[in-house]
MIBAPA-163316 format. One record per residue: residue number from 1; residue in one letter; x, y, z of N, C-alpha, C in turn. Coordinates in steps of 0.05 Angstrom, whole numbers. Layout:
[site NUM A [X Y Z] [X Y Z] [X Y Z]]
...
This chain:
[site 1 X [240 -126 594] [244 -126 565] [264 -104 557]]
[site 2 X [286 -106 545] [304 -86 533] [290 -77 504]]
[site 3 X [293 -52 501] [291 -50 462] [321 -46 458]]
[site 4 X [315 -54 434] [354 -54 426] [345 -47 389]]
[site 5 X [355 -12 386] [356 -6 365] [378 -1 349]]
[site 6 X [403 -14 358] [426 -12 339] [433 -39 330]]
[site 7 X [441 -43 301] [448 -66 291] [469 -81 309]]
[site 8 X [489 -77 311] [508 -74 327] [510 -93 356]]
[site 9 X [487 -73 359] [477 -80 390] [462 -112 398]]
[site 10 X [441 -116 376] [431 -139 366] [447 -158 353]]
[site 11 X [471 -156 340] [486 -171 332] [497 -194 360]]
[site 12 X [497 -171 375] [525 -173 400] [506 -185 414]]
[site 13 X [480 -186 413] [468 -194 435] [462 -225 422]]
[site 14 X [455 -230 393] [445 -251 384] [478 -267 381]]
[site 15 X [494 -262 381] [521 -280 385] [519 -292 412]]
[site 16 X [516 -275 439] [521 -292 468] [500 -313 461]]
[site 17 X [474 -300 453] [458 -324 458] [460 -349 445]]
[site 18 X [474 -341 426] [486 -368 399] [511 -387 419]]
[site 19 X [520 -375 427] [547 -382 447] [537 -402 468]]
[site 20 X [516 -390 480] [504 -405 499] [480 -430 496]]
[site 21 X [471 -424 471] [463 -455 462] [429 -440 461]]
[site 22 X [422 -420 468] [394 -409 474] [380 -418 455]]
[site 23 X [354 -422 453] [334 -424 441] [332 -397 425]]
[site 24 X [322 -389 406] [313 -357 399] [290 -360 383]]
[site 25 X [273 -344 385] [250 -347 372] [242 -315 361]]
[site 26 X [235 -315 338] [239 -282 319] [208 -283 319]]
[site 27 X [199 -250 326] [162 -245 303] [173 -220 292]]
[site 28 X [188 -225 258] [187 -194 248] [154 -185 253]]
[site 29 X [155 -156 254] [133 -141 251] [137 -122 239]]
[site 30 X [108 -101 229] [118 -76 222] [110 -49 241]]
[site 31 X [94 -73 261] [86 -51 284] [58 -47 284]]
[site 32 X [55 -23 304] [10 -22 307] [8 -57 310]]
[site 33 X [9 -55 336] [16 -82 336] [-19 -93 345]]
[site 34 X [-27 -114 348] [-45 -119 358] [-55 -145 362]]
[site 35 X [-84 -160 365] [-78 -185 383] [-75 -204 369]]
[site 36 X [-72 -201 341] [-59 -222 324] [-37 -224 324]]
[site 37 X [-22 -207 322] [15 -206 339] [11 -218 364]]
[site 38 X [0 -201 378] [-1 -222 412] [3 -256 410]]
[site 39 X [-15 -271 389] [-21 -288 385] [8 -298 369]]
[site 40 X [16 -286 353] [50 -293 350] [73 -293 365]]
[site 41 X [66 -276 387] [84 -274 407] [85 -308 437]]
[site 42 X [58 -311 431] [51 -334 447] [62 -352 435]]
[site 43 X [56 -354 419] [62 -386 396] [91 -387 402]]
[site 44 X [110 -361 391] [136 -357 409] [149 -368 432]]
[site 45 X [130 -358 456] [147 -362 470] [140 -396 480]]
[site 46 X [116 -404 467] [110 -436 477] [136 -448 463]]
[site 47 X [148 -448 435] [164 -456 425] [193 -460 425]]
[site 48 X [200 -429 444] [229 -438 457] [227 -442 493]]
[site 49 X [197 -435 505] [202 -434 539] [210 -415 555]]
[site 50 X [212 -416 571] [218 -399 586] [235 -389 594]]
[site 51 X [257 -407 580] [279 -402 588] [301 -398 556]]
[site 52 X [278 -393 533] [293 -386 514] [283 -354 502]]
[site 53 X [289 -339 487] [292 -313 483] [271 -302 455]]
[site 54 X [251 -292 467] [235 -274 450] [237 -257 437]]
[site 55 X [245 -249 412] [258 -224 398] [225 -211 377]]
[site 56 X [221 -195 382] [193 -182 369] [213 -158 349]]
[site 57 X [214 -162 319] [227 -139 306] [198 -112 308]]
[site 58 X [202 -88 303] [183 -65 289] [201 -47 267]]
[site 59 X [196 -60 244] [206 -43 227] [185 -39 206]]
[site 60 X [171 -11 191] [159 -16 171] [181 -3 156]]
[site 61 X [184 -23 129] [197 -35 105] [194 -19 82]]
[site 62 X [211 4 78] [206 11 59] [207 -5 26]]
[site 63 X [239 -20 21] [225 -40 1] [219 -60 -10]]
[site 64 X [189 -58 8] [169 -84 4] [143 -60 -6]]
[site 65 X [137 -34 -3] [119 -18 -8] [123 -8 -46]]
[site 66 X [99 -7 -56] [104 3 -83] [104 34 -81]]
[site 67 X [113 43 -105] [117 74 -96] [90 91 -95]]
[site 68 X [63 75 -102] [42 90 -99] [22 71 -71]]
[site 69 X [37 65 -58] [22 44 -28] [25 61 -13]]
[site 70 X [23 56 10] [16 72 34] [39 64 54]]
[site 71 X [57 66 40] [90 62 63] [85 88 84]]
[site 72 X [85 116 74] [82 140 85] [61 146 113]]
[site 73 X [42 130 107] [19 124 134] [4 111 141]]
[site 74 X [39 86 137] [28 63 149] [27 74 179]]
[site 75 X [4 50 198] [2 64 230] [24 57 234]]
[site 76 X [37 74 261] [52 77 273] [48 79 305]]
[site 77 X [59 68 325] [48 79 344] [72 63 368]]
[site 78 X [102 72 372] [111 49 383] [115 47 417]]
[site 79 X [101 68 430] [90 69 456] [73 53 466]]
[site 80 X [52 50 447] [36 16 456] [33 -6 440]]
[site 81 X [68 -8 421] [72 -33 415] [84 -39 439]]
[site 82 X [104 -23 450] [129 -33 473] [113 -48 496]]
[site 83 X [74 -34 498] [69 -43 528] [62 -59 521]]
[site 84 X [47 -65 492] [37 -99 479] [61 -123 489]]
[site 85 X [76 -111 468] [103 -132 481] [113 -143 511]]
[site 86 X [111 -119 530] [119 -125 551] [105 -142 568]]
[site 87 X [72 -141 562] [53 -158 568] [49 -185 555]]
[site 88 X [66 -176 533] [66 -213 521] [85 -230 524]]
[site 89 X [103 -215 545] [126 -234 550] [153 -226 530]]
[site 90 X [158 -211 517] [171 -204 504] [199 -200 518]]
[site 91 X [222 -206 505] [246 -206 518] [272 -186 506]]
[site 92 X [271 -177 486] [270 -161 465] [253 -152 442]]
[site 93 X [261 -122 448] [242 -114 421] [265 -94 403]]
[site 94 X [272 -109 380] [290 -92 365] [268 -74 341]]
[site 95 X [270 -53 351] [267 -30 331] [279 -12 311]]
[site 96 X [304 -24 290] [330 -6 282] [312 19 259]]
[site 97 X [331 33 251] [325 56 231] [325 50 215]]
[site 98 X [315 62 188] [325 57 160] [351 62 158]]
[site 99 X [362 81 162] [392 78 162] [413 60 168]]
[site 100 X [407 38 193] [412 20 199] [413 -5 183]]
[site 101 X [389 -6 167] [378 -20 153] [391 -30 127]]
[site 102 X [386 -1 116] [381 5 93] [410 29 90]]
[site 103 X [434 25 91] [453 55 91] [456 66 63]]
[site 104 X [471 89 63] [469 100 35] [481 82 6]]
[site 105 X [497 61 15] [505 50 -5] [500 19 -5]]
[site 106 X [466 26 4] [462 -19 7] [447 -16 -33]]
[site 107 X [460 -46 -40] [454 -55 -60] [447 -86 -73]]
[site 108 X [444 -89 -38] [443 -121 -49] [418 -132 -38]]
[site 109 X [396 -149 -51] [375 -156 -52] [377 -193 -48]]
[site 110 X [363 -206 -40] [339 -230 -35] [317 -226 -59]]
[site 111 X [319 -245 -77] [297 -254 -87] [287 -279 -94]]
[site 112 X [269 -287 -81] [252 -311 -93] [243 -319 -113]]
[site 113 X [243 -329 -129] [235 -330 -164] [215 -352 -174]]
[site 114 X [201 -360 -157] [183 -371 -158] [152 -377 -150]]
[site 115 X [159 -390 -125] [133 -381 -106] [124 -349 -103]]
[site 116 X [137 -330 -110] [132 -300 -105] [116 -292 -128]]
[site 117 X [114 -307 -160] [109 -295 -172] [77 -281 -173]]
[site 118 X [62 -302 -169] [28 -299 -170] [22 -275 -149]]
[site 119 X [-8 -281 -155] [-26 -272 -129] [-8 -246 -117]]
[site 120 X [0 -235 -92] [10 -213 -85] [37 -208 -106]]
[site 121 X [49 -225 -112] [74 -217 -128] [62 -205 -147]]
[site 122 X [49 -211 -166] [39 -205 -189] [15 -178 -185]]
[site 123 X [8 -167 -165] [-11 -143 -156] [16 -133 -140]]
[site 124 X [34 -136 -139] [49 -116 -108] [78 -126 -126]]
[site 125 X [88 -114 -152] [114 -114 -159] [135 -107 -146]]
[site 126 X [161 -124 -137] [175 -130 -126] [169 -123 -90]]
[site 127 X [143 -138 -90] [146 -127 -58] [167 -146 -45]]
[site 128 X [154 -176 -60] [169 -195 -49] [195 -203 -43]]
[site 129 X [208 -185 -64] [240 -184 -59] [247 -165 -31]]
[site 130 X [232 -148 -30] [230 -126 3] [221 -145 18]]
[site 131 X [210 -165 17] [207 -187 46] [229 -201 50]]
[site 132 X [230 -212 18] [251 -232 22] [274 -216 37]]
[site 133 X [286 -196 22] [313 -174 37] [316 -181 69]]
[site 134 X [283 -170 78] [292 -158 97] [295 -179 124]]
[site 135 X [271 -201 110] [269 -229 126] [297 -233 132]]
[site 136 X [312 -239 108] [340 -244 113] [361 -240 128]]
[site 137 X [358 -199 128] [368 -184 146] [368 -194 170]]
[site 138 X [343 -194 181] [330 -202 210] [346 -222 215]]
[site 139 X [347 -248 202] [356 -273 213] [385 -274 216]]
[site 140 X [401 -257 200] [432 -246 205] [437 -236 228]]
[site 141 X [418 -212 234] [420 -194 256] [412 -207 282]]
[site 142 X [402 -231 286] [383 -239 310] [394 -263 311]]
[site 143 X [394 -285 284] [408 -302 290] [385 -331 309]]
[site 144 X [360 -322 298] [337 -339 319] [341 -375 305]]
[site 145 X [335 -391 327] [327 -410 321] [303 -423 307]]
[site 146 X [282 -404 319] [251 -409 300] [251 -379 284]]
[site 147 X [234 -374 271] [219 -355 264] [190 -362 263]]
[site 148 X [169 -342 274] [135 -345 272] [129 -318 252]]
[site 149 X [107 -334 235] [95 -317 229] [69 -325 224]]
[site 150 X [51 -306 213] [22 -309 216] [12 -319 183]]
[site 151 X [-5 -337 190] [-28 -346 170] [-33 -331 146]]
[site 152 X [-43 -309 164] [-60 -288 140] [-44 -284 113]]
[site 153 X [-18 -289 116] [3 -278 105] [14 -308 87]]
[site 154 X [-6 -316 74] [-2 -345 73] [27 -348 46]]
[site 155 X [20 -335 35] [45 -332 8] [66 -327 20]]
[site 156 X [65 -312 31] [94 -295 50] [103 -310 62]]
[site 157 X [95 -335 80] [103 -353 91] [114 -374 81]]
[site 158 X [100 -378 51] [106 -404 32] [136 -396 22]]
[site 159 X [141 -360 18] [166 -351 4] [186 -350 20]]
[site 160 X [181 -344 46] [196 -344 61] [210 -377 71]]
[site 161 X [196 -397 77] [205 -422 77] [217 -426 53]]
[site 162 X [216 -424 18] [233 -427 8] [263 -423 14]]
[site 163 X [258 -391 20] [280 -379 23] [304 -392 42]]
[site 164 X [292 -403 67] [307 -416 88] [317 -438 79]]
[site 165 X [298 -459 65] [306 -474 47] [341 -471 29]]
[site 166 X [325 -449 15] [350 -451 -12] [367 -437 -8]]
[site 167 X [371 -422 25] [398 -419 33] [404 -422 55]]
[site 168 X [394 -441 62] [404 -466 87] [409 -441 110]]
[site 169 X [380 -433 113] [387 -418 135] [376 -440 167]]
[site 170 X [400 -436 178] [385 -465 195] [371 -450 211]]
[site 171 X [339 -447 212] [313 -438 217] [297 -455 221]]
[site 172 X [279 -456 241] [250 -474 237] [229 -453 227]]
[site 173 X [205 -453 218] [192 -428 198] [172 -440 208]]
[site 174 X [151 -435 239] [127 -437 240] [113 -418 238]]
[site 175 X [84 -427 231] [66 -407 220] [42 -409 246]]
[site 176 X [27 -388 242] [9 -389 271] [-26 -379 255]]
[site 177 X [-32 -394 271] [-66 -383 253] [-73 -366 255]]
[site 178 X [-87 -353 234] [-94 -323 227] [-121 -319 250]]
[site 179 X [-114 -299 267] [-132 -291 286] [-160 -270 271]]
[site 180 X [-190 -272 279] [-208 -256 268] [-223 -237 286]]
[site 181 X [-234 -215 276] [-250 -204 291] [-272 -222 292]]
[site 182 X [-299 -213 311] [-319 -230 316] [-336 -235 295]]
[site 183 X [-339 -216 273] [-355 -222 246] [-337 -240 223]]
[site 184 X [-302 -243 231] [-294 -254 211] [-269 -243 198]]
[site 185 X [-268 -218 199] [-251 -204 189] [-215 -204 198]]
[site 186 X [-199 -220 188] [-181 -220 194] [-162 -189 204]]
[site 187 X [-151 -205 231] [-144 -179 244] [-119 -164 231]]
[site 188 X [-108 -143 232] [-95 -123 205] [-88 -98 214]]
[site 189 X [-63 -87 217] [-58 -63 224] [-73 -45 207]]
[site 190 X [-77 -56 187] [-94 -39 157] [-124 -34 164]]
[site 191 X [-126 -45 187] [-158 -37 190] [-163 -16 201]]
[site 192 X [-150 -7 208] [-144 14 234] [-160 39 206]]
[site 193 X [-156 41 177] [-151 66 156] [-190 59 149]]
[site 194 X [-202 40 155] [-234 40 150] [-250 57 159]]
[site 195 X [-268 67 144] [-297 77 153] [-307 70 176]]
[site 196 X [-327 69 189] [-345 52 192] [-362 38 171]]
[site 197 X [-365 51 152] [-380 40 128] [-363 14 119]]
[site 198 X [-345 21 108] [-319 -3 103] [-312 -14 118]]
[site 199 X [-316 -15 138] [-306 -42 162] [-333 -52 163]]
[site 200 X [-361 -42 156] [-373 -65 156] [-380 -79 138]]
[site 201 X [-375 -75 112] [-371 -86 86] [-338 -101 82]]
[site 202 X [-320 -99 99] [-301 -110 95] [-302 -140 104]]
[site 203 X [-323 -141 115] [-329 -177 126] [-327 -189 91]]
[site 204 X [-332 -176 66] [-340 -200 51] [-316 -209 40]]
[site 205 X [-287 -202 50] [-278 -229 44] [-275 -257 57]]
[site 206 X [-287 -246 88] [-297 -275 104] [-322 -279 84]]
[site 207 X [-340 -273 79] [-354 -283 65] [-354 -290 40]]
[site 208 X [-332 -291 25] [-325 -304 -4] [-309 -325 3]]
[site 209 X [-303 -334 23] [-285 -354 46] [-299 -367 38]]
[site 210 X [-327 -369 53] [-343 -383 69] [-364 -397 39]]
[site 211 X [-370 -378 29] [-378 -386 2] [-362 -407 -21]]
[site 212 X [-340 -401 -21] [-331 -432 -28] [-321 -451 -8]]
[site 213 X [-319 -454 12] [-324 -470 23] [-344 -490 29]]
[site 214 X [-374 -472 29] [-393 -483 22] [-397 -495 -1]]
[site 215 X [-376 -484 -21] [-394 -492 -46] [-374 -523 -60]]
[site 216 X [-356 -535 -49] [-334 -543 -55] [-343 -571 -41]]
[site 217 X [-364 -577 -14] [-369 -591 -4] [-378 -604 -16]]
[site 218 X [-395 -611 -39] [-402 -640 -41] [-378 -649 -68]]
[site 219 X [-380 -622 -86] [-372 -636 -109] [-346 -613 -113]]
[site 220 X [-331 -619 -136] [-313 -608 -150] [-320 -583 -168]]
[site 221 X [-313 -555 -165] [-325 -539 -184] [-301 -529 -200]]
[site 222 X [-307 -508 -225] [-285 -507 -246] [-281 -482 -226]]
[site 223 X [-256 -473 -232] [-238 -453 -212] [-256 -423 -228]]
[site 224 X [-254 -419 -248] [-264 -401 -269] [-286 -393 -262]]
[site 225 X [-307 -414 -253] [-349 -412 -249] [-335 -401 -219]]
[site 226 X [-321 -404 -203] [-313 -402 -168] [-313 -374 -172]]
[site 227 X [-293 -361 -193] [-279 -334 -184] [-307 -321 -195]]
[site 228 X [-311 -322 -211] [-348 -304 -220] [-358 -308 -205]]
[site 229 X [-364 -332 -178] [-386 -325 -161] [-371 -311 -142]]
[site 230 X [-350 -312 -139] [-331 -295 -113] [-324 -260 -135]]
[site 231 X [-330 -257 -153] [-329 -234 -162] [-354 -219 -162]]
[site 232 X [-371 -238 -158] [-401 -221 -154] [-409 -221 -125]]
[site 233 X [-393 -237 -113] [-403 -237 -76] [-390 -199 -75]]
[site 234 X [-370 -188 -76] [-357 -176 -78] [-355 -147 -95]]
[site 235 X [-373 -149 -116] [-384 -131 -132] [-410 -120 -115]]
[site 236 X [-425 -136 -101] [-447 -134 -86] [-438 -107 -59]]
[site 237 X [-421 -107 -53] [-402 -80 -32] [-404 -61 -47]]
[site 238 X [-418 -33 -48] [-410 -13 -65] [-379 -2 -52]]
[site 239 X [-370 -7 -29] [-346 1 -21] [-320 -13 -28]]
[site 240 X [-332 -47 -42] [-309 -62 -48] [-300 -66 -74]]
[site 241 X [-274 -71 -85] [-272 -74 -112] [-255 -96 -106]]
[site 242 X [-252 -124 -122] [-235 -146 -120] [-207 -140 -137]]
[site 243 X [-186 -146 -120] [-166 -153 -137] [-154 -173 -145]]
[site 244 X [-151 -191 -136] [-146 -215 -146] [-158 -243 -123]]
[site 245 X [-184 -262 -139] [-179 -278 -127] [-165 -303 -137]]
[site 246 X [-154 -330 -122] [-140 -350 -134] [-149 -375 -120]]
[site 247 X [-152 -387 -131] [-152 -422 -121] [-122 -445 -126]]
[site 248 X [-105 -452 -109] [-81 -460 -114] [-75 -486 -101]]
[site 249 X [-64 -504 -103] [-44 -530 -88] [-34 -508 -65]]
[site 250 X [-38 -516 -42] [-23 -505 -23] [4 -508 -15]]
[site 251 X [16 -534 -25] [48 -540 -28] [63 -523 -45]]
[site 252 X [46 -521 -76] [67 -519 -95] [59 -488 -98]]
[site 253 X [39 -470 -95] [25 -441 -99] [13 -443 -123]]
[site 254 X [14 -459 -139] [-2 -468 -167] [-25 -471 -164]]
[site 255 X [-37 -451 -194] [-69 -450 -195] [-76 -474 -203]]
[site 256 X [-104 -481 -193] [-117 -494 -208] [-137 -495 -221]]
[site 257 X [-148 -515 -239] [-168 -511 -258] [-192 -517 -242]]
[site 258 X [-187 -545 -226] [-213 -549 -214] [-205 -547 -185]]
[site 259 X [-232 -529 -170] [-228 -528 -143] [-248 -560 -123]]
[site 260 X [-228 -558 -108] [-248 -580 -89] [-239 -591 -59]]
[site 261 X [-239 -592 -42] [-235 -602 -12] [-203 -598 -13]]
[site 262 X [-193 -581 8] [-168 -585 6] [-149 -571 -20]]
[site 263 X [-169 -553 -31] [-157 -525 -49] [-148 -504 -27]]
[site 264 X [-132 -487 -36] [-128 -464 -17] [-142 -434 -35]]
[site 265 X [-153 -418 -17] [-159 -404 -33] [-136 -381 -19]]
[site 266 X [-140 -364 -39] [-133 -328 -28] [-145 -301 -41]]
[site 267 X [-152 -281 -32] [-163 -257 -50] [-153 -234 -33]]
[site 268 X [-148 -217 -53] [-141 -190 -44] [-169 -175 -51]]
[site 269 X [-171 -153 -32] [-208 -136 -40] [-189 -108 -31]]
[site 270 X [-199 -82 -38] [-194 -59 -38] [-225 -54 -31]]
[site 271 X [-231 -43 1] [-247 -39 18] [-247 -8 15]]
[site 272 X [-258 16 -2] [-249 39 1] [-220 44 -16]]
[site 273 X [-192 56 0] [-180 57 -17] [-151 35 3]]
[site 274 X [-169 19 16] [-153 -1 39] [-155 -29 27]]
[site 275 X [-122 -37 18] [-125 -58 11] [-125 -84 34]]
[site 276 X [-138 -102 32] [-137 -131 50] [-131 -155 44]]
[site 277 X [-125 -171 50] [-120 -198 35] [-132 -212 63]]
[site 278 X [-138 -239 50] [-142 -267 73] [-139 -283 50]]
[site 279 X [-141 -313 63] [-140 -335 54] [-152 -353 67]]
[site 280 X [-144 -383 58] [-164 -403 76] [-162 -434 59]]
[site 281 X [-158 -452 78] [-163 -481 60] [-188 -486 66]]
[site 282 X [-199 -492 41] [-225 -497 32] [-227 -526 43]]
C-alpha cells in the first residue's frame, strides 16, 4: 500500500490509472477508522477486483464542521488507520493537509440546494456545502470510477448522488450498509467520546428504529403521533436529548404526513454532549 499525501502526487497517480483504462474505486474518510470502514473498503474492492485500484481518502474536513462542533477533537489516530487499510486490501491511502486542500486563497465552494436542506442541513448549517466541496475535490484529485459510501450517512449519500448527477461527474455512487454494534448501535468514529453510561443509553436510537418499525406494520400512522412517540422513547435516557427526528420518501428526502411500510426514517440524538445520527427504511 503506498500513502500518497501530495495533491500533485495523487493527481499524477490518478491520470496513469485513467490512461490505462483501471477500474478506481474511492472511500473518502475522515479517519479513526473502524469496521464499518473495513466494510467500505470490501464493498470496494469486490467492485473494481483485483486488478482495479483501492484509494481510501483520511481527511477530517474542516468545512463541513460548525464553528461550535468538535472539528478540534475529532479522533485521530493515523498509525492504525494505515494498518486497518493495509489489512483491508487497500492500495492507496491518500492523506493530504489542509493546506493542500484548502490554500490561503481557496474560494470556491459546491453546493447542493436541495436535497441538503432538511434534517442534517437544517441542524448542521452549511455542513453540506463542506461535503459537497470536498466530495468534489476528491473525485478531481483521484479521478475514481465508483465512489462507496456508507448507509448511516443516508442524506449525505442522497446529496452526494445529486451532485454527480448535476455535474455529470462520470461516477457510479454505491452505498454499503450501515454496519452495528451487537446491541444495535451504529458503528461511528463518534463513539469512541461516550461514557460508559452513554454508550449504554445510546442504543435508543436503535430503539426508536425498531419502534416504528414495529409500529408501521399493520397500518399507516400520522408522522406527527410517530415523532411524540419517538420523542418520548428518547426523553426516557436521562443522558439523551433528541434533535431532530424525520419520516421522508426515500427518493425525493420529502417529509411526510403519513408514515407507513417503506417510509424512511432518520434522527439525530445528542448522547451526553456526542452527537449521533442513524436511519432506516421502515
Amino acid at each position: 500500500m503506498r500513502i500518497i499525501s501530495s495533491v500533485t502526487a495523487m493527481q499524477r497517480e490518478a491520470r496513469r490509472w485513467q490512461r490505462s483504462g483501471q477500474a478506481v474505486a474511492l472511500v473518502p474518510t475522515m479517519g479513526y477508522l473502524h469496521a464499518g470502514h473495513a466494510s467500505l473498503m470490501e464493498r470496494a474492492r469486490k467492485l473494481v477486483g483485483k486488478n482495479g485500484s483501492v484509494v481510501v481518502s483520511i481527511y477530517v474536513n474542516p468545512a463541513q464542521f460548525g464553528p461550535k462542533e468538535d472539528f478540534s477533537k475529532y479522533p485521530r489516530d493515523l498509525a492504525r488507520d494505515v494498518k486497518l487499510c493495509r489489512a483491508a486490501d487497500v492500495d492507496v491511502l491518500f492523506t493530504p493537509a489542509d493546506k493542500e486542500i484548502y490554500p490561503a486563497d481557496f474560494c470556491t465552494y459546491v453546493q447542493e440546494e436541495k436535497l441538503s436542506r432538511g434534517m442534517e442541513g437544517a441542524s448542521r448549517p452549511a455542513h453540506f456545502r463542506g461535503v459537497t466541496t470536498i466530495v468534489a475535490k476528491l473525485f478531481n484529485l483521484v479521478l475514481p470510477t465508483i465512489a462507496v459510501f456508507g448507509a448511516k450517512d443516508f442524506q449525505q449519500a442522497a446529496v452526494v448522488r445529486r451532485m454527480v448527477h448535476d455535474l455529470n461527474f462520470p461516477i457510479k455512487i454505491a452505498v454499503a450498509p450501515t454496519l452495528r454494534e451487537p446491541d444495535g448501535l451504529a458503528m461511528s468514529s463518534r463513539n469512541k467520546y461516550l461514557t460508559p453510561v452513554q454508550r449504554e443509553q445510546s442504543v435508543v436510537l436503535w430503539q426508536a428504529i425498531k419502534h416504528a418499525q414495529k409500529a408501521v406494520t399493520r397500518q399507516a400512522l400520522a408522522a406527527a403521533r410517530l415523532k411524540d412517540e419517538i420523542a418520548q422513547i428518547v426523553a426516557e435516557k436521562p443522558e439523551a436529548r433528541l434533535d431532530y427526528v424525520e419520516f421522508f420518501d426515500p427518493g425525493t428526502l420529502r417529509p411526510v404526513p403519513s408514515v407507513s411500510r417503506g417510509t424512511h426514517m432518520a434522527l439525530a440524538v445528542f448522547v451526553g454532549k456526542t452527537r449521533l445520527i442513524d436511519n432506516a427504511l421502515l
